[in-house]
Wavefront OBJ file of the C-alpha trace (Angstrom):
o trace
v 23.434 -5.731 -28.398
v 20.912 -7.896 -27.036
v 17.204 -7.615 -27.617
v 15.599 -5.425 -25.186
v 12.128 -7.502 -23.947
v 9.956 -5.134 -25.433
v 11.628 -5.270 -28.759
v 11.300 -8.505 -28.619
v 7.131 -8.445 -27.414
v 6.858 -6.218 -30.611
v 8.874 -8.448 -33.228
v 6.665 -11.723 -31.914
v 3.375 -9.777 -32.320
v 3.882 -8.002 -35.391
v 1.259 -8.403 -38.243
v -0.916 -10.310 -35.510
v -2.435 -7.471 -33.245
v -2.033 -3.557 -33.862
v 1.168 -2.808 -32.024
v -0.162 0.244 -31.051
v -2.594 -1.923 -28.559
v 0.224 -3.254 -27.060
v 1.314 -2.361 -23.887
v 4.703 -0.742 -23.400
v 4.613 -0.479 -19.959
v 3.612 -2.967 -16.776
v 3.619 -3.933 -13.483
v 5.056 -6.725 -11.905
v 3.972 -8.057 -8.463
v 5.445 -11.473 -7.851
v 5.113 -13.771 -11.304
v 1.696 -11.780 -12.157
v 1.602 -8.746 -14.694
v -0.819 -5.825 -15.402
v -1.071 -4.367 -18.626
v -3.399 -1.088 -19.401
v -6.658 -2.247 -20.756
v -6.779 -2.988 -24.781
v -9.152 -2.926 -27.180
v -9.019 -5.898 -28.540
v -10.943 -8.956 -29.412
v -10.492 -12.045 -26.326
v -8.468 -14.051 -28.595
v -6.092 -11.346 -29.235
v -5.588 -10.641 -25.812
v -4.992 -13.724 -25.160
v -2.127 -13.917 -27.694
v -0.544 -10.727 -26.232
v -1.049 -12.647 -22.517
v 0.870 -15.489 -23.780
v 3.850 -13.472 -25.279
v 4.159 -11.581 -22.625
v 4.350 -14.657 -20.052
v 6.926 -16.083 -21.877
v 9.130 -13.161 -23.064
v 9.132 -11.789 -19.140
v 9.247 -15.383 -17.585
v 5.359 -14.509 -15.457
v 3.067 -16.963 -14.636
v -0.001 -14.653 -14.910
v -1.055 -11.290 -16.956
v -3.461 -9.024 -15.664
v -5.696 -6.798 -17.781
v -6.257 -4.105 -15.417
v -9.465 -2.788 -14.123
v -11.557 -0.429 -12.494
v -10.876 0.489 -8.609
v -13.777 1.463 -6.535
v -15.735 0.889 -3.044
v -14.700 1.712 0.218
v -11.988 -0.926 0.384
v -10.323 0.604 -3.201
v -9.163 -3.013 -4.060
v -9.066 -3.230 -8.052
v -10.903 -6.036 -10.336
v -8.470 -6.932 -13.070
v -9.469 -9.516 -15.558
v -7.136 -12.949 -15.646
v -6.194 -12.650 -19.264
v -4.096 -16.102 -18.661
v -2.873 -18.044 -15.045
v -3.822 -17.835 -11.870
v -3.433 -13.993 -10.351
v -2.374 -16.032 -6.368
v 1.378 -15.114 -6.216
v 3.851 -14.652 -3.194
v 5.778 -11.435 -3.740
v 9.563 -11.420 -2.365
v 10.386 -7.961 -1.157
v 13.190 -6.832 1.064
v 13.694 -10.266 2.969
v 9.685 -10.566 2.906
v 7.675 -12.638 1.748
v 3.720 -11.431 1.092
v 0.919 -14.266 -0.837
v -2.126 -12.123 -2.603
v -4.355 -12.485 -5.111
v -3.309 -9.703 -7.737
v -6.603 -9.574 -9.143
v -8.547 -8.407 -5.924
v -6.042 -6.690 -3.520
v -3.652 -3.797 -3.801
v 0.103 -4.266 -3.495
v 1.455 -0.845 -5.008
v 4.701 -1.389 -6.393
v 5.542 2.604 -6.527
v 5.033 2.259 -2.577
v 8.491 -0.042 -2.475
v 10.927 3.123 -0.841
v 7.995 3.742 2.140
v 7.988 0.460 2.652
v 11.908 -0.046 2.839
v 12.446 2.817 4.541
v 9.979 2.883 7.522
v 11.659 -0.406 9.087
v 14.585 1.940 9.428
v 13.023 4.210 11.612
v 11.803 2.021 14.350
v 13.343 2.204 17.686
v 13.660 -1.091 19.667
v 10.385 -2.068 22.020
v 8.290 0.642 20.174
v 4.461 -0.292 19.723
v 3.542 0.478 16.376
v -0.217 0.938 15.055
v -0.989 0.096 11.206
v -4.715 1.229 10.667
v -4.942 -0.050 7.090
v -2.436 -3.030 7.180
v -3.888 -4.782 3.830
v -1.819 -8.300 3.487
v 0.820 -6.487 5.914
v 2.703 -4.515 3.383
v 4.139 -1.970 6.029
v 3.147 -4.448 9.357
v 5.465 -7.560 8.349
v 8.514 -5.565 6.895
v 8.383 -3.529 10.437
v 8.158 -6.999 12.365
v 11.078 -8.276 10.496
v 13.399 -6.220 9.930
v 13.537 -3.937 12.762
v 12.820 -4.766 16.670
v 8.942 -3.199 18.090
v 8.100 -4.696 20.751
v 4.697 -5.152 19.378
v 2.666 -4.171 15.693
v -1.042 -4.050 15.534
v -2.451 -4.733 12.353
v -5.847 -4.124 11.726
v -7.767 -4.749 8.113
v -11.144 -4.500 7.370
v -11.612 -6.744 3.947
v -12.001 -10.395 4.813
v -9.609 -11.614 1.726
v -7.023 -9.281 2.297
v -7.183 -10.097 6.137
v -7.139 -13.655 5.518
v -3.656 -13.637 3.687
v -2.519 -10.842 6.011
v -2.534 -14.130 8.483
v -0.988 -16.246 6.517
v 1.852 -13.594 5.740
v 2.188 -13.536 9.553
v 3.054 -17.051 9.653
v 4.953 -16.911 6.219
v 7.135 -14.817 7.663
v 7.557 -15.853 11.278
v 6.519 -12.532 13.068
v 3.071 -14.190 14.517
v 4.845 -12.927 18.388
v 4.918 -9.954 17.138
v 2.094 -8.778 14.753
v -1.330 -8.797 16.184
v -3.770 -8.748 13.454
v -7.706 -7.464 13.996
v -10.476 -7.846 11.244
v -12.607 -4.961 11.032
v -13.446 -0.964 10.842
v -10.053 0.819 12.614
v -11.961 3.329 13.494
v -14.092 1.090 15.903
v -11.143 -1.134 16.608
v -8.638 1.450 17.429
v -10.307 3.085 21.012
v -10.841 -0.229 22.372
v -6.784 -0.809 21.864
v -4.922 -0.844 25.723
v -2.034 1.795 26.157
v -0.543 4.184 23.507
v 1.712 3.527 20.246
v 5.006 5.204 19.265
v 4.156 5.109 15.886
v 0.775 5.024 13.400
v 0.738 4.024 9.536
v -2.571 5.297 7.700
v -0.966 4.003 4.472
v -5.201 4.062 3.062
v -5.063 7.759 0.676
v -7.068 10.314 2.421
v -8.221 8.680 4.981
v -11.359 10.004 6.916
v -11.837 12.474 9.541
v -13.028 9.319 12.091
v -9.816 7.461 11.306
v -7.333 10.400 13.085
v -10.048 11.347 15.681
v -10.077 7.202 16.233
v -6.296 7.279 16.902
v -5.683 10.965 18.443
v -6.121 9.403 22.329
v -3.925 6.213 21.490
v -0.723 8.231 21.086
v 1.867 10.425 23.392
v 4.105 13.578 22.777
v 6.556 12.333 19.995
v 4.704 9.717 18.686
v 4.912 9.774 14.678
v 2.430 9.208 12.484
v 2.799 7.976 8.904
v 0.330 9.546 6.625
v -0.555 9.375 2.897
v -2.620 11.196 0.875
v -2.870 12.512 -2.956
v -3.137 15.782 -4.134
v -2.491 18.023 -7.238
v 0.249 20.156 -8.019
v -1.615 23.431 -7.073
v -3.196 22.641 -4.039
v 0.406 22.258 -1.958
v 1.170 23.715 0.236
v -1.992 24.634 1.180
v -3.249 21.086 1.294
v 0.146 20.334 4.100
v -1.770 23.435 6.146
v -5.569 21.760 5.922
v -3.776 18.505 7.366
v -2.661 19.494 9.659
v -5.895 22.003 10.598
v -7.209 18.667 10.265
v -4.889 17.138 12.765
v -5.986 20.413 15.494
v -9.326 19.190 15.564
v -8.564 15.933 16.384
v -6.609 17.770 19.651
v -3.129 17.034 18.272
v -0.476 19.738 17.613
v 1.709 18.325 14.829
v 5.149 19.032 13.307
v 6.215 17.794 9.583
v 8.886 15.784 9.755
v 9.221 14.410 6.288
v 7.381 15.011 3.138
v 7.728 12.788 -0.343
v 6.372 12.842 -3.656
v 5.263 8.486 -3.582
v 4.444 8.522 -7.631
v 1.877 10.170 -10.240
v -1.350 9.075 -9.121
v -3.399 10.612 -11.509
v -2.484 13.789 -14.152
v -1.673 16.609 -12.283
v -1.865 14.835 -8.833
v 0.425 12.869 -6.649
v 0.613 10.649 -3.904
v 2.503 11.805 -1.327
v 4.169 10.583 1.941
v 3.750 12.675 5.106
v 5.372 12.167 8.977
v 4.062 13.974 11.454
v 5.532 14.328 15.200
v 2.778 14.672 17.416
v 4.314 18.024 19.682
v 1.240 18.828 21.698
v -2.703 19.140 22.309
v -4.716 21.317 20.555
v -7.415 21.052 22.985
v -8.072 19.688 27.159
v -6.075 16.126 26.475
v -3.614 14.474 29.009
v -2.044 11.455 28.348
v -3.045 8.670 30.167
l 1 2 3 4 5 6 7 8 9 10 11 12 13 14 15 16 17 18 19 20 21 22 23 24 25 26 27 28 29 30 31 32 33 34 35 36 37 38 39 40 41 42 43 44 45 46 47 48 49 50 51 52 53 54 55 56 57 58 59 60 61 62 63 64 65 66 67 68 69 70 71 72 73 74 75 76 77 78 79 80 81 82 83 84 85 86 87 88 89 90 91 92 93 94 95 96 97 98 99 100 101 102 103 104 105 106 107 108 109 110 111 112 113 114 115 116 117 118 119 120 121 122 123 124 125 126 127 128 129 130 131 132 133 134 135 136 137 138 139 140 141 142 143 144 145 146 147 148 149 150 151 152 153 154 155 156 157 158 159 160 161 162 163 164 165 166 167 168 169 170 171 172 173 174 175 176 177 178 179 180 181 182 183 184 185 186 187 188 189 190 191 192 193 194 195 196 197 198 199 200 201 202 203 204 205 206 207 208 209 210 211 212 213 214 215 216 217 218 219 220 221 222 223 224 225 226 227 228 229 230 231 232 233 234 235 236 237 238 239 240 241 242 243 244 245 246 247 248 249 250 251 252 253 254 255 256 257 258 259 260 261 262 263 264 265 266 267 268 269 270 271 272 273 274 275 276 277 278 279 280 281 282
């Protein structure tokens, strides 16, 4: 039988670094890895970076760090390499630095199976659209007439560009730098479809969007939550939705991964089915 990788991580660290320091799980984005933070001394993490580039062929491992600030983007440490990698993903092709900027490898099934949904010539918003994880897969593989990508951190919006070209889409996806929320009302005509792929986004985000769609228009929502709080948590969304002056229908609801103990990130579509206040479509 052959030698499962992490068999083999274990047998070439043994009697060099507690084993029970290292990692037995990972992610993958491209040729970079992130392990769980160990406590260990820098020249033993190093060893453990170096086995692990060569046992799972990477060209970079990742000791992963904190998330925080508005933009949520992560600050791993470079145990050893160079964290720029171009991730292949159905057909796509998306350049990042691993080390600053999200790419969510549990988010792989929303991002395979939105494409799917698209009708041809439909005008699809994407309020958060990082380095175009949902934007460019929509541009590619289906036929909008038109995707409007906006992202507000400058390093994530410059490879968001360059993932444009990368890909060949730059007739297609229109990319803004900046605040959606500011962006999004000065936007001409309405969209058949919205992705807020940011967690729990704001209340200014929807109320940014609620003029710039029409009866039937879907809109792609994510947010986390724990175990206890659904469904009441569907209910405040949607109460949430109301004020904005949008009656809206769940289409589709699914568990994305385990975000935190006891709490998930979840998918949402919602089919916008009415006003909840004076609103006419323009």
């Amino acid at each position: 039988m052959a030698e499962r990788p992490i068999d083999r991580i274990i047998r070439l660290l043994r009697g060099k670094v507690p084993l029970e320091e290292v990692p037995r799980r990972w992610k993958r984005i491209g040729d970079v890895l992130i392990l769980r933070e160990m406590n260990l001394p820098e020249e033993k993490k190093l060893m453990v970076g170096k086995v692990f580039s060569e046992v799972l062929g990477v060209n970079c491992v990742l000791e992963r760090g904190k998330t925080s600030g508005r933009e949520r983007n992560p600050r791993h440490r470079v145990i050893i390499g160079n964290p720029e990698t171009v991730h292949r993903e159905n057909g796509c092709l998306f350049k990042l630095d691993v080390s600053k900027l999200t790419f969510s490898p549990g988010n792989f099934y929303e991002r395979s199976r939105i494409p799917l949904l698209v009708n041809n010539g439909e005008r699809v918003l994407d309020m958060f659209a990082g380095v175009g994880q949902f934007s460019i897969p929509i541009a590619k593989l289906s036929s909008p007439k038109e995707v409007v990508s906006i992202e507000i951190n400058p390093l994530a919006f410059n490879y968001l560009k360059e993932n444009i070209k990368m890909n060949k889409v730059e007739g297609i996806v229109k990319a803004f730098l900046g605040d959606s929320s500011e962006i999004v009302p000065s936007l001409q005509g309405k969209f058949h479809r919205v992705i807020m792929g940011y967690l729990n986004p704001e209340r200014k985000f929807i109320d940014a969007m609620s003029e710039k769609v029409s009866l039937g228009s879907v809109i792609h929502y994510h947010f986390t939550a724990h175990n206890r709080e659904m469904p009441r948590k569907i209910s405040e969304i949607l109460e949430e939705f109301r004020g904005s002056g949008l009656k809206t229908e769940v289409q589709y609801l699914r568990s994305v991964k385990t975000y935190s103990p006891g709490v998930k990130h979840y998918a949402l579509d919602l089919e916008v089915v009415g006003w909840s206040r004076s609103m006419r479509e323009q």
